[in-house]
C-alpha positions as protocol buffer text, in pm:
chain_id: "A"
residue {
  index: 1
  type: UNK
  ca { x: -640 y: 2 z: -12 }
}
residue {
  index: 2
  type: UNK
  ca { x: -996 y: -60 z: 52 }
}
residue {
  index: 3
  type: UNK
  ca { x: -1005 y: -374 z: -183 }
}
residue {
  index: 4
  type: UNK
  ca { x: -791 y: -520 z: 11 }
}
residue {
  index: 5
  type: UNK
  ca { x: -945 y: -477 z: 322 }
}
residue {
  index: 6
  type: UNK
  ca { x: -1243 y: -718 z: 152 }
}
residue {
  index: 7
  type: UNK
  ca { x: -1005 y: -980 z: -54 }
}
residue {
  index: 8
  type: UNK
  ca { x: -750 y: -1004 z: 229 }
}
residue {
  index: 9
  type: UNK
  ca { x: -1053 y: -1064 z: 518 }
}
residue {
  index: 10
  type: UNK
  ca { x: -1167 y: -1345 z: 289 }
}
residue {
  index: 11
  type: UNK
  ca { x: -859 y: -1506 z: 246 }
}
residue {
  index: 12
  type: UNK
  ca { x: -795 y: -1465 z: 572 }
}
residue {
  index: 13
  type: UNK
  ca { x: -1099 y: -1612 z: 662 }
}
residue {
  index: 14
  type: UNK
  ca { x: -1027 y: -1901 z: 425 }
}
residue {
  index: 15
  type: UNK
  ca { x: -738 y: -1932 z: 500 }
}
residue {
  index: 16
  type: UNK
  ca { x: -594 y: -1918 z: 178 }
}
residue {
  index: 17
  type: UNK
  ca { x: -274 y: -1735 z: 56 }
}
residue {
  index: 18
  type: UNK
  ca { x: -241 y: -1807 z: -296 }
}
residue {
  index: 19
  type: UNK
  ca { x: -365 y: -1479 z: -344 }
}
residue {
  index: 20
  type: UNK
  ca { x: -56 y: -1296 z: -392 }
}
residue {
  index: 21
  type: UNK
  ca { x: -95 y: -1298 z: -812 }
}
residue {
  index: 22
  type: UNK
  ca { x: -470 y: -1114 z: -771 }
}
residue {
  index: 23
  type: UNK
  ca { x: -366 y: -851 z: -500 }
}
residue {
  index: 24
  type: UNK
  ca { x: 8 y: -777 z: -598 }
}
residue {
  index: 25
  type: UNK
  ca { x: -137 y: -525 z: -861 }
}
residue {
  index: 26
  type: UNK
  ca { x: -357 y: -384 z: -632 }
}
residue {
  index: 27
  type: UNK
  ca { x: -66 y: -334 z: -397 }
}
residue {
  index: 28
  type: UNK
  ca { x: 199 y: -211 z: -676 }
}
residue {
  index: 29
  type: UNK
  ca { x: -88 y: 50 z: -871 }
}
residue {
  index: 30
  type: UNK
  ca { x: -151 y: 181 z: -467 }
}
residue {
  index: 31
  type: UNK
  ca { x: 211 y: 219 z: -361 }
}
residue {
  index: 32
  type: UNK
  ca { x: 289 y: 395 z: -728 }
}
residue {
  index: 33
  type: UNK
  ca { x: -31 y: 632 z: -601 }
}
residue {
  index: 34
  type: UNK
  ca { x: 104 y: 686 z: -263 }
}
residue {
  index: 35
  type: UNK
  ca { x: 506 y: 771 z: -395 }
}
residue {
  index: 36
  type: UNK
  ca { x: 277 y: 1012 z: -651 }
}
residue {
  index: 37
  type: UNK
  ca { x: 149 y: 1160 z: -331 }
}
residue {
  index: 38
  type: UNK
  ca { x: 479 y: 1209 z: -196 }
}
residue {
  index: 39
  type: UNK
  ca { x: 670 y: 1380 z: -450 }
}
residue {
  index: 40
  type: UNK
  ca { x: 387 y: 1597 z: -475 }
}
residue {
  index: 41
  type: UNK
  ca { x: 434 y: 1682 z: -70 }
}
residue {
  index: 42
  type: UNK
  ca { x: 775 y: 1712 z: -55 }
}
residue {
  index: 43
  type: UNK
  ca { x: 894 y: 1813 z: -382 }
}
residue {
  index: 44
  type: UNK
  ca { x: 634 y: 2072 z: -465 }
}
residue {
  index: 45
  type: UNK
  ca { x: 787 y: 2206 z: -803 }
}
residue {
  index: 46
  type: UNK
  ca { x: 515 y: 2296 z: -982 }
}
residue {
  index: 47
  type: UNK
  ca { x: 188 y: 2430 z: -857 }
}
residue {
  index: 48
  type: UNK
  ca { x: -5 y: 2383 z: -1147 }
}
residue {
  index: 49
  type: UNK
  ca { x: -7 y: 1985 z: -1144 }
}
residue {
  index: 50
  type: UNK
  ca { x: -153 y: 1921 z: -832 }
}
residue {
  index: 51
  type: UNK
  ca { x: -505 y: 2000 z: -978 }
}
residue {
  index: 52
  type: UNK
  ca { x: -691 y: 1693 z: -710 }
}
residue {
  index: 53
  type: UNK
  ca { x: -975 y: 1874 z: -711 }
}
residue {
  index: 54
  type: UNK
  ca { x: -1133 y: 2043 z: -370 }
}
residue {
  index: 55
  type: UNK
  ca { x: -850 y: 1951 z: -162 }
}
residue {
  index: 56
  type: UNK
  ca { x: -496 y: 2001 z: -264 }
}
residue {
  index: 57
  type: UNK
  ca { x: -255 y: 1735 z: -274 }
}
residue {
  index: 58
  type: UNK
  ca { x: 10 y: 1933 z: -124 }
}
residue {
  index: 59
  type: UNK
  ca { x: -130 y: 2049 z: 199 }
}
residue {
  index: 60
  type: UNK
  ca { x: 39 y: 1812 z: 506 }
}
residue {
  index: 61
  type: UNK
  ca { x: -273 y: 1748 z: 692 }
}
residue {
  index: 62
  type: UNK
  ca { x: -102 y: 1544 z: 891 }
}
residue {
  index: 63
  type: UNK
  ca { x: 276 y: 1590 z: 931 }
}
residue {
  index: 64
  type: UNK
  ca { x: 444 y: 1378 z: 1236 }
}
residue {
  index: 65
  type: UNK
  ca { x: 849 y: 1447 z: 1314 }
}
residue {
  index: 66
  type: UNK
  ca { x: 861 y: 1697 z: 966 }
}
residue {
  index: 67
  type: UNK
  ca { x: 816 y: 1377 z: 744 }
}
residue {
  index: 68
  type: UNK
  ca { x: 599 y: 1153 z: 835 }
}
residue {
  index: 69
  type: UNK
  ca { x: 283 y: 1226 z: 626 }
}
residue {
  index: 70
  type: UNK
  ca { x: -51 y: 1020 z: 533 }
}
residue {
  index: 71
  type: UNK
  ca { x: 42 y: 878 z: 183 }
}
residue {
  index: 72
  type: UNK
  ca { x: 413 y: 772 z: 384 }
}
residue {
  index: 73
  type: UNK
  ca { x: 192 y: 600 z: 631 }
}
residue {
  index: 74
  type: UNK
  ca { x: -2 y: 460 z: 335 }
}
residue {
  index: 75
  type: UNK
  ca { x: 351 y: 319 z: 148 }
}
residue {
  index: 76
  type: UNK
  ca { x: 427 y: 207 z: 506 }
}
residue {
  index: 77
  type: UNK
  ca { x: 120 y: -23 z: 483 }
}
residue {
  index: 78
  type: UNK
  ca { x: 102 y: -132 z: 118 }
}
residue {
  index: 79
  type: UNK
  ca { x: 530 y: -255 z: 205 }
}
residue {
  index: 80
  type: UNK
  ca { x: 378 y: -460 z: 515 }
}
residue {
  index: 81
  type: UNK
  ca { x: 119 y: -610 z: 339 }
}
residue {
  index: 82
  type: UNK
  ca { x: 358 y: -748 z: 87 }
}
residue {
  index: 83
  type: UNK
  ca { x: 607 y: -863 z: 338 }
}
residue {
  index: 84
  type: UNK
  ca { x: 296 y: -1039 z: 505 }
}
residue {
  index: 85
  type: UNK
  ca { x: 199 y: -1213 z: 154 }
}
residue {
  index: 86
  type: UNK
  ca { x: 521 y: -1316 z: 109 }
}
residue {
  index: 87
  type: UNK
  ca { x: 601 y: -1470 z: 461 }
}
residue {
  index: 88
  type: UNK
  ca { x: 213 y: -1649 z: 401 }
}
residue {
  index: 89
  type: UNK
  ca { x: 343 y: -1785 z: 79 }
}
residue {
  index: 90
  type: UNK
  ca { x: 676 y: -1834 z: 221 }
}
residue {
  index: 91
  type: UNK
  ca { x: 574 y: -2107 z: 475 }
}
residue {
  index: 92
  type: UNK
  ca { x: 301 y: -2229 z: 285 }
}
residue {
  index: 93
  type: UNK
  ca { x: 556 y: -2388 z: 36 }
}
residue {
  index: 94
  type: UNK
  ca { x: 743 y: -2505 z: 374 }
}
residue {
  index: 95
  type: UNK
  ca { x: 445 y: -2738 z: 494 }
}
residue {
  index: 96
  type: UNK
  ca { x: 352 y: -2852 z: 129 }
}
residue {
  index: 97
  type: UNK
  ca { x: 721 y: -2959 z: 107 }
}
residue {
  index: 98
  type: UNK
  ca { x: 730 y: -3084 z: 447 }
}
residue {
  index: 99
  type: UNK
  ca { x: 439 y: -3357 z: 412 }
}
């Protein structure tokens, strides 16, 4: 997610949203990390294969309403982003077609 942070500013700043082919992976291989995160949470199964080093992947550090955890909060943010991209792209195509 911090990559983003930098590319998105600058496009931002740019003004520029045809972007969406160099962040989409960045997005995807981030949400696939934060669903990873997620099974481990909620569907611990096996203790062994949470080896994340210092800090376990299963602990809840934060855990709002029983389900609402950080790498849900993450998902929550990588899905927004792309919904943003889309609606950038979206209306950019609108003006170019409108004049």
């Amino acid at each position: 997610m911090y990559p983003l942070v930098i590319v998105l500013g600058i496009a931002a700043y740019r003004q520029k949203t045809d972007i969406v082919p160099y962040v989409l992976p960045l997005i995807l291989i981030g949400g696939g990390i934060s669903t990873y995160h997620i099974v481990i949470q909620k569907l611990p199964h096996d203790l062994s294969a949470a080896a994340c080093g210092p800090v376990s992947c299963m602990d809840d550090y934060l855990n709002w309403f029983g389900w609402l955890t950080i790498p849900m909060l993450a998902l929550a943010a990588f899905v927004l982003i792309i919904f943003a991209l889309l609606q950038a792209k979206r209306s950019q195509k609108q003006e170019t077609a409108q004049g």
